[in-house]
Structure formats: structure tokens, C-alpha cells
C-alpha angles and dihedrals in degrees: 000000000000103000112128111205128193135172115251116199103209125197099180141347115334142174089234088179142005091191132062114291148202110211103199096175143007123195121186132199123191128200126264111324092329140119112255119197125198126188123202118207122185106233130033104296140032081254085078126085104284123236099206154316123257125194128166134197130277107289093347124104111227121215129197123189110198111219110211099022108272099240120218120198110216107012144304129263132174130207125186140207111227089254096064111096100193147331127217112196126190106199135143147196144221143047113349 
């Protein structure tokens, strides 16, 4: 297995990945008592398919380990509602 992970802290929207990619983890932190929302989209834009939808509770981060790693074909990229604080994303790249 030569796949290299790393943990990304994300503050707004951001091209994670132009590659295919494993994404092991997502946490997601919303901002003062309100409900954040992330969307994951395989490729380089939100123009590209998206992966999926996360919302958390009122006020709680929500975090989602992938096991195994969830796979994307093209890329990640990330884009946030205002009410998200942060996202930390454990993903990696390279030959399973």
C-alpha cells in the first residue's frame, strides 16, 4: 500500500486534491451554537459530481471515519455554509 495520508484543517471552501483520493475521516465544526453544513464533491469544483452532504446538529461536530477509505475518482474539493467553523479532513493519495 502506497497511499500517504495527512490531516488537512480547512476554514472555507478549498481544491483538497486534484488526484484520486482515499478520505479516511471528516470532522466538522460548526459556529457558535449553529448548524454547519459541508458538501464533498469528487473533482476540483462544485461543478463536479458531488460525494456527499454533511450536516451536524445544532451547536455538535460531527465526525465520520470511512472504513474502509471512501475513494474519489478525479479530486476533492470542499465547500462550506457560513455557519461552519472549521473541517479537518484525513485523506490520502496514491496506489492502494
Amino acid at each position: 500500500m502506497d497511499i500517504k495520508y495527512t490531516w488537512v484543517r480547512c476554514t472555507g471552501d478549498i481544491k483538497l486534491s486534484t488526484a484520486p483520493s482515499f478520505i479516511a475521516t471528516v470532522v466538522v465544526m460548526p459556529h457558535d451554537g449553529k448548524q454547519a453544513k459541508v458538501v464533498l464533491y469528487d473533482g476540483e469544483s462544485s461543478s463536479d459530481p458531488q460525494i456527499m452532504e454533511i450536516k451536524t446538529g445544532s451547536g455538535q461536530s460531527k465526525v465520520i471515519n470511512f472504513i474502509p477509505p471512501l475513494y474519489t475518482q478525479k479530486g476533492l474539493y470542499v465547500d462550506f455554509t457560513s455557519d461552519c467553523d472549521e473541517l479537518l479532513v484525513h485523506f490520502g493519495w496514491g496506489k492502494e
